[in-house]
C-alpha positions as CSV (number, residue, x, y, z in Angstrom):
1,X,56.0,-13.2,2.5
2,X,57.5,-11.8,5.5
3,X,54.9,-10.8,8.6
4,X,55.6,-7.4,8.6
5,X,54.7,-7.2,5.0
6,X,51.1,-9.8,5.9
7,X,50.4,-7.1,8.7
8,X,51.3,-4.0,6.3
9,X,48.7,-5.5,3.8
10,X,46.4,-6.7,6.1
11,X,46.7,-2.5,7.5
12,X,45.1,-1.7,3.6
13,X,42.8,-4.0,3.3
14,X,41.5,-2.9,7.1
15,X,41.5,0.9,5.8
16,X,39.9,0.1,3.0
17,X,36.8,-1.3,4.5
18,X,36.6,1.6,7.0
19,X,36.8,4.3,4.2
20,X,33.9,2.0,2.5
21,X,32.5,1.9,5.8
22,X,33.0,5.6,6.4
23,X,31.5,6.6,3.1
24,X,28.5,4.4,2.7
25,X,25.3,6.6,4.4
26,X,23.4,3.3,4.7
27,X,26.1,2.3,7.4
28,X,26.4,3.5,11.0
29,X,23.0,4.9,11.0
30,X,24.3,8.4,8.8
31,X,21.5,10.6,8.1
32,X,20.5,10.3,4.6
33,X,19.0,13.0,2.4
34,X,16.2,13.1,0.5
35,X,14.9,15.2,-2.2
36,X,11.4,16.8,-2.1
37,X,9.2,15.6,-5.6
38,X,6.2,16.8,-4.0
39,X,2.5,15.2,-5.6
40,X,2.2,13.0,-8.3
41,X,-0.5,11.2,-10.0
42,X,-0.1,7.6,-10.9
43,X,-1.0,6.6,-14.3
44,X,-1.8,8.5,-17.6
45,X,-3.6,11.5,-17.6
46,X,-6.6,9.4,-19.6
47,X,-6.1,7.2,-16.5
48,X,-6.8,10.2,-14.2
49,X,-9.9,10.8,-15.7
50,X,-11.5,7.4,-14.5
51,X,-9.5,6.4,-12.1
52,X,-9.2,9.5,-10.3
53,X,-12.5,11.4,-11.4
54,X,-13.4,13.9,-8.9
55,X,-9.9,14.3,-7.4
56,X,-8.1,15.3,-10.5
57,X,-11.0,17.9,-10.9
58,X,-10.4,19.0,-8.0
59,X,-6.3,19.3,-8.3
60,X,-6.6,22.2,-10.8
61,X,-2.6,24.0,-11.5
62,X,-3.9,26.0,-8.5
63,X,-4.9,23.2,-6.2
64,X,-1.7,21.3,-7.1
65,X,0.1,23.5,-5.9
66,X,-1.8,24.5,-2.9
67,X,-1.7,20.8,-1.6
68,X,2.4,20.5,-2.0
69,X,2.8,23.8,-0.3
70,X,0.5,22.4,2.6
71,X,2.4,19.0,2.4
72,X,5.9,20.5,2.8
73,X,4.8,22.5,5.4
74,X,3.3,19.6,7.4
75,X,6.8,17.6,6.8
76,X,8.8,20.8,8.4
77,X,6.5,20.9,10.9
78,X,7.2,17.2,11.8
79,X,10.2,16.0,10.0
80,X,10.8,12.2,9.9
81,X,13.3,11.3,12.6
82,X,15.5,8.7,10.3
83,X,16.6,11.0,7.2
84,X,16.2,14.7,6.3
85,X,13.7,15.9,3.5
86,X,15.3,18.4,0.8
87,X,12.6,20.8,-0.2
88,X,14.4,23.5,-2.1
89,X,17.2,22.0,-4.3
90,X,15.6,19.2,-6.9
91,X,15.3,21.2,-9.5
92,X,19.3,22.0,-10.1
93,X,19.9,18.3,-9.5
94,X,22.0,17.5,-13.1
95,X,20.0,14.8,-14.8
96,X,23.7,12.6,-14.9
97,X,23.9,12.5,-10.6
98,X,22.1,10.4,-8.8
99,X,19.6,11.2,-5.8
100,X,16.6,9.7,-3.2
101,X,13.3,11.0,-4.4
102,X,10.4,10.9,-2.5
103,X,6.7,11.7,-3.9
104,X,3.7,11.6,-2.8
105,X,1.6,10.1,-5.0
106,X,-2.0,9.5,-5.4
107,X,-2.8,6.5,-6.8
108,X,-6.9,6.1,-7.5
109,X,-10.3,6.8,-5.6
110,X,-12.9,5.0,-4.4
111,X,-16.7,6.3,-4.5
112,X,-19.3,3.8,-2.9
113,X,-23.2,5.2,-2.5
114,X,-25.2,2.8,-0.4
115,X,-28.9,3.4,0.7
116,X,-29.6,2.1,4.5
117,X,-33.7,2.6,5.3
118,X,-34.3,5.7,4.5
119,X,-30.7,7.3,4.6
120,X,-27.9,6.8,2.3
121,X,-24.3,6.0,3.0
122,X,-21.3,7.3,1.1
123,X,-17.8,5.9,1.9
124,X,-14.8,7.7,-0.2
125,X,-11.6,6.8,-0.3
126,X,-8.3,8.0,-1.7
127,X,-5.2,5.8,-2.0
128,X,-1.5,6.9,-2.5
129,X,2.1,5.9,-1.3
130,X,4.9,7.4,-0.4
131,X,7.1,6.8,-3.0
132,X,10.9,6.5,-3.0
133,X,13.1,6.6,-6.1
134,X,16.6,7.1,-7.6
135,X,16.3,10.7,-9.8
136,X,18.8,9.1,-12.3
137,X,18.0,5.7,-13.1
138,X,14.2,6.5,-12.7
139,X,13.7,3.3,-10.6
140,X,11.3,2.9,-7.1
141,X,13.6,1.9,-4.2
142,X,10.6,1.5,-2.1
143,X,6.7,2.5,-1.7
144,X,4.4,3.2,1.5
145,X,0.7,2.7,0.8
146,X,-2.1,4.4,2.3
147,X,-6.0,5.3,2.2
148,X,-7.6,7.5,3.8
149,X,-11.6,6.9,3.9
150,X,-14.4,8.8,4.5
151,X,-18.3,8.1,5.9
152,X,-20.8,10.3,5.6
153,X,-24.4,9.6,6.0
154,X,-27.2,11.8,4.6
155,X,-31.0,11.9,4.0
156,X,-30.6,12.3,0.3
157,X,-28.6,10.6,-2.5
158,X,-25.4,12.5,-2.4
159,X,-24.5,14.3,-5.8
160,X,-21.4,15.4,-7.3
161,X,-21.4,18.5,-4.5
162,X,-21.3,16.0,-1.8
163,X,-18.3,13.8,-3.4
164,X,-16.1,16.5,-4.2
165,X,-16.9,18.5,-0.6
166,X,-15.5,15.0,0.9
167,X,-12.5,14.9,-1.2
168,X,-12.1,18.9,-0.7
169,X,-11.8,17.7,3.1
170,X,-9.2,14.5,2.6
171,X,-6.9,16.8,0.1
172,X,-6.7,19.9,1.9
173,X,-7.5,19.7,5.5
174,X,-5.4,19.5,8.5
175,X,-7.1,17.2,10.2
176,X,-5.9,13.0,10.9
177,X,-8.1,12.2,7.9
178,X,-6.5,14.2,5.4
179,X,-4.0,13.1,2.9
180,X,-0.9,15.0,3.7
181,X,-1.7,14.2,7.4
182,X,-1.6,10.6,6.6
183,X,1.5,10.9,4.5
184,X,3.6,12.7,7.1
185,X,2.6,10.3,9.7
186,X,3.7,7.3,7.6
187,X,7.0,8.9,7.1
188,X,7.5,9.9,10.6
189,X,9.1,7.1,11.8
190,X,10.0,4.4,9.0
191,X,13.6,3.7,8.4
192,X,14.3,4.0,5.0
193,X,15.8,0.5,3.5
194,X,18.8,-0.2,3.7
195,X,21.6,-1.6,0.8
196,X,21.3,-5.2,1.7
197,X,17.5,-5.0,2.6
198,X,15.3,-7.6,0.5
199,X,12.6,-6.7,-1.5
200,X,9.0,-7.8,-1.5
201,X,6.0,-7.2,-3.4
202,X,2.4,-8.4,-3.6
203,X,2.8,-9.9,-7.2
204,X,-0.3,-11.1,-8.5
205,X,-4.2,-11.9,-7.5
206,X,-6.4,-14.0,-8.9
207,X,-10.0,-14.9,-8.5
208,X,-12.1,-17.6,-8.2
209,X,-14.6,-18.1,-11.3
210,X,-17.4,-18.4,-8.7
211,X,-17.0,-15.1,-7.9
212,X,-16.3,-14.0,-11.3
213,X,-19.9,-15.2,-12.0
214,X,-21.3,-14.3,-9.1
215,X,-20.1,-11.5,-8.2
216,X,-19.4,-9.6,-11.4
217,X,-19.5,-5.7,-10.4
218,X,-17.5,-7.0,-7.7
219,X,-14.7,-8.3,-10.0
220,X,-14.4,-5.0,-12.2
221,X,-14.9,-2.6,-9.2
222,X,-12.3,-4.2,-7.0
223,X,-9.9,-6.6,-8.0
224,X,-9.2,-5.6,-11.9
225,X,-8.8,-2.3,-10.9
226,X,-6.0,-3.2,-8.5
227,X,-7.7,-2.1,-5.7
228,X,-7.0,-5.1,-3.9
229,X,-3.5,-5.2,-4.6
230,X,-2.9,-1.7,-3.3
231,X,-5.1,-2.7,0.0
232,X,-3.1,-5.6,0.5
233,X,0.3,-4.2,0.4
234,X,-0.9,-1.5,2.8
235,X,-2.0,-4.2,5.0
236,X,1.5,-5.6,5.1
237,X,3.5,-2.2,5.4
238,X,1.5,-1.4,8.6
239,X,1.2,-4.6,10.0
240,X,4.9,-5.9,9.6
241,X,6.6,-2.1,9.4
242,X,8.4,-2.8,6.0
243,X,8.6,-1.2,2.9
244,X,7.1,-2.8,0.1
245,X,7.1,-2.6,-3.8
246,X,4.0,-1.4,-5.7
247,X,1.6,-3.7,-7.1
248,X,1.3,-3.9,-10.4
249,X,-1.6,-3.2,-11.8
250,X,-3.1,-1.8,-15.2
251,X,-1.1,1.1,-14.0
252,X,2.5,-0.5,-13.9
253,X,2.4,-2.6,-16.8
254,X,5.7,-4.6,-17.9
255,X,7.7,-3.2,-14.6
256,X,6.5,0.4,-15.2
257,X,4.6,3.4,-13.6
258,X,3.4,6.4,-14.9
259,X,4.2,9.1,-12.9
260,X,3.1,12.6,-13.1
261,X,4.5,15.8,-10.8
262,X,2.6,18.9,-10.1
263,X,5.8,20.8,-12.1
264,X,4.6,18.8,-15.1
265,X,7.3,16.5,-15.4
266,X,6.9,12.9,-16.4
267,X,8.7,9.9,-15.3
268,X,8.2,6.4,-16.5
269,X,9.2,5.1,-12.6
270,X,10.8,0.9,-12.9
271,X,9.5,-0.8,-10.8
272,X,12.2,-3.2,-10.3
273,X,12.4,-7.2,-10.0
274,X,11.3,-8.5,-6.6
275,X,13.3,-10.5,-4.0
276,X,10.6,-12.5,-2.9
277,X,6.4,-12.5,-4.3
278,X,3.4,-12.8,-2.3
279,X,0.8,-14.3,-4.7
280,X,-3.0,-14.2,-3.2
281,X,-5.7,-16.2,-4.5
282,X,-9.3,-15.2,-3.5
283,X,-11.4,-18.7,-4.1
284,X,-14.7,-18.6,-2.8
285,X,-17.4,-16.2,-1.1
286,X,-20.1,-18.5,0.7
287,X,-22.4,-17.6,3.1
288,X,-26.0,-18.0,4.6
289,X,-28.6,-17.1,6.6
290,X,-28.3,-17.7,10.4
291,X,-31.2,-16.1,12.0
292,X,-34.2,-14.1,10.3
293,X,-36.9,-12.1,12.1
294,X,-39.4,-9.1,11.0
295,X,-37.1,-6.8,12.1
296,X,-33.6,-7.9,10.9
297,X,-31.6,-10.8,9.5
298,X,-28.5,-12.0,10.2
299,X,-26.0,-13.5,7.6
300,X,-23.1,-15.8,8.0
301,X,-20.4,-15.0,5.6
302,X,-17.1,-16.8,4.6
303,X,-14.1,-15.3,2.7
304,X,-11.6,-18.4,1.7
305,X,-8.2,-17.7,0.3
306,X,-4.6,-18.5,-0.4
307,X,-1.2,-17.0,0.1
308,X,1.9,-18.0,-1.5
309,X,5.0,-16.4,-1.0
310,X,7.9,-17.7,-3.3
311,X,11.3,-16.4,-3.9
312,X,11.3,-16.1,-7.8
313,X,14.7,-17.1,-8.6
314,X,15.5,-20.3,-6.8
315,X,11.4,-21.2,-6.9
316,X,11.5,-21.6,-3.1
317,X,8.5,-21.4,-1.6
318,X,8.2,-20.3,2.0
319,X,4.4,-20.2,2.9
320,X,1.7,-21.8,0.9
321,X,-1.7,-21.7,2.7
322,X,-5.3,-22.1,2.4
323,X,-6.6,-19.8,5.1
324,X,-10.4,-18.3,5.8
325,X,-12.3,-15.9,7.4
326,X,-15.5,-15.5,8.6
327,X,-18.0,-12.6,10.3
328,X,-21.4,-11.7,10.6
329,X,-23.6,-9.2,9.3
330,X,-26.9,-8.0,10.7
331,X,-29.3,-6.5,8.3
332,X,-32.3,-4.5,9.3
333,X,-35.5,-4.6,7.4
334,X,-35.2,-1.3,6.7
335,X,-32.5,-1.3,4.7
336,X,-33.8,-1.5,0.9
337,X,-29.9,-2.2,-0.1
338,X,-28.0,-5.0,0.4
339,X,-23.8,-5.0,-0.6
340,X,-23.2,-8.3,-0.6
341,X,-20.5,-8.0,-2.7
342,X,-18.9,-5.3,-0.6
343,X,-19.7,-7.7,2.6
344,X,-17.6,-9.8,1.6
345,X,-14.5,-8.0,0.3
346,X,-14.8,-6.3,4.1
347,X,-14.5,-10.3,5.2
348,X,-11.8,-10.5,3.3
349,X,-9.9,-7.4,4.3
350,X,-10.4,-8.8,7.7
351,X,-8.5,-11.8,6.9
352,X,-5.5,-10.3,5.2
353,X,-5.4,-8.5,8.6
354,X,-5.4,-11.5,10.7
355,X,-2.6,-13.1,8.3
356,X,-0.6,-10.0,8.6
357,X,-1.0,-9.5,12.7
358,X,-0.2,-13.6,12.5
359,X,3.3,-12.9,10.8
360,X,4.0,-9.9,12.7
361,X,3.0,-10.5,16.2
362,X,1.2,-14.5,16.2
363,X,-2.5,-14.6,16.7
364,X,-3.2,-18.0,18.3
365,X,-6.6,-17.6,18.2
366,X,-7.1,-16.9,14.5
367,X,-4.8,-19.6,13.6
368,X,-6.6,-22.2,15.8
369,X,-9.9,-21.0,13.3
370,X,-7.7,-22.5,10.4
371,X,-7.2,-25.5,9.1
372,X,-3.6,-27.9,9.4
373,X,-2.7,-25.6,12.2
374,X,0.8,-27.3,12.9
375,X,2.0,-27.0,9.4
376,X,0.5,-23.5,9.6
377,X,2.6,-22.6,12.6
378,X,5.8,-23.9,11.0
379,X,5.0,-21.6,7.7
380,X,4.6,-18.4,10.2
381,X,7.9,-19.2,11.3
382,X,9.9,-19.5,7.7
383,X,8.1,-16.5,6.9
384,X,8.7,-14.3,10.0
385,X,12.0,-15.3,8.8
386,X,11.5,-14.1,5.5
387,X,9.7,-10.7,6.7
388,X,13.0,-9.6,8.9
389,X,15.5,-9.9,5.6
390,X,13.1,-7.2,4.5
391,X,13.2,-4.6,7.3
């Protein structure tokens, strides 16, 4: 082979990669566009009915569609900088192209009534993600979590009234605790994954038979339901600024979710195979009683748990820890009501926080509360690792 004719196909082989190059919108930073879904519910409609109670109610045809008009409006008002949003064009997309979906999707509530002396707490919360996937193949590229979470105290046990005025508030107010406020913020600034990015997911929790048995309202309120799962993966997307899969829950059996749109459509969304899996493994709650007096007591509580995070098709393990945390909780003799259980999934919260902050940032002094903290540090650093593959 002569040189002339080496350079000649070197030339095509060169123009080649730029067209690929040229063509590819995940390269050179190209603005990408993505179609508007609008609101979904996660789940069956049977599913809505308990795991969504009061906000499905509330999300009549008319209040569908009053929440994606005020949800497109907030995400014209502040567009994400890293891609465009397509509000107008979905529905003439031919079922045989493919396209970048995004939904907003609402994913379960949380309704907590706690009586403190002689007023009574209510917390509510509404969980969702924003939810990328490929129109054709049906198949989630990539998921945002978020809650939003309400307090409200009041001199009488809140009703029904009092519930859905709260959730009136989250769905369809403008202010930073609303839904769609929460939703465009999160978009406002992620970069949206690109071809060669890695996937991770929280994969699987389990629970400790201690606190099966000792904490049994606990166990069907909070972990069964997923609840946990979803919390977790939020955790991570905020703390390390990644996207991550959805948890699989009840909801997502065998790789799939449910998905409902305000048009009525129905999608059975994939939830595809994971690069790599964070497993967590709640062990124990244990606590006790510090100090005690006539007017309060004070209790020492203790959240222990374990994180593995594996890469499921070489079996590679990059972090397997026991880790805890602790915090205290000051009880005043008035209050006739005691959550232990809930003091303790707040411990544990806490902790997935400090692991998070640890992976994204180090946190010296939480990791000097743990035990083996050498191997610990090394196991930050494989994962940190791990954590930019995914950004």
């Amino acid at each position: 082979m002569t040189s002339s004719t080496r350079a000649i196909k070197k030339f095509f082989v060169l123009f080649a990669l730029i067209k690929i190059c040229s063509f590819s919108s995940f390269v050179f930073g190209e603005t990408r566009e993505i179609y508007f879904a609008g609101v979904a519910f996660t789940g069956s409609a049977e599913d809505a009915s308990n795991v969504l109670r009061y906000t499905s109610e509330l999300l009549s045809a008319e209040g569908l569609v009053q929440l994606n008009g005020q949800l497109s409006q907030s995400l014209l008002d502040s567009p994400p900088k890293n891609f465009n949003i397509v509000f107008d064009r979905l529905a003439n997309i031919d079922y045989g192209s493919s396209a970048l979906v995004l939904a907003a999707t609402m994913d379960r509530e949380t309704v907590i009534v706690e009586q403190i002396g002689d007023e009574y707490k209510l917390l509510v919360e509404l969980a969702g993600q924003a939810l990328f996937f490929d129109f054709r193949e049906k198949q989630i590229l990539s998921s945002y979590p978020v809650t939003v979470q309400y307090i409200d105290v009041s001199k009488e046990r809140p009703g029904i009234e009092a519930i859905n005025s709260i959730l009136e508030t989250i769905l369809f107010d403008s202010g930073e605790r609303s839904f769609v406020h929460l939703i465009t913020k999160k978009l406002e600034n992620i970069n949206f994954p690109q071809a060669a990015v890695r996937r991770i997911r929280v994969a699987s929790i389990e629970v400790g038979d201690s606190i099966k048995s000792e904490h049994p309202l606990l166990t069907k309120t909070l972990f069964d339901t997923g609840i946990i799962g979803h919390e977790f993966s939020k955790i991570l997307s905020d703390k390390l600024n990644i996207a991550i899969l959805p948890y699989r829950s009840g909801q997502a059996l065998g790789g799939a979710m449910a998905a409902r749109f305000a048009n009525g459509d129905i999608f059975n969304l994939i939830i595809p195979e994971a690069d790599y899996e964070i497993h967590l493994h709640v062990d124990d709650f244990r606590g006790r009683t510090l100090n005690e007096t006539r007017s309060y007591r004070q209790e020492l509580l203790g959240a222990f748990f374990r994180i593995d995070v594996i890469e499921p098709l070489s079996g590679r393990s990059f972090f397997d820890q026991n880790l805890k945390q602790g915090a205290t909780k000051v009880i005043p003799a008035t209050q006739k009501e005691f959550n232990v259980g809930e003091a303790y999934y707040e411990t544990l919260l806490v902790g997935l926080a400090e692991f998070a902050t640890s992976v994204a940032e180090g946190n010296e002094e939480w990791i000097a509360q743990q035990d083996e903290v050498r191997k610990l540090n090394r196991s930050f650093a494989s994962l940190q690792e791990l954590i930019e593959l995914c950004r």
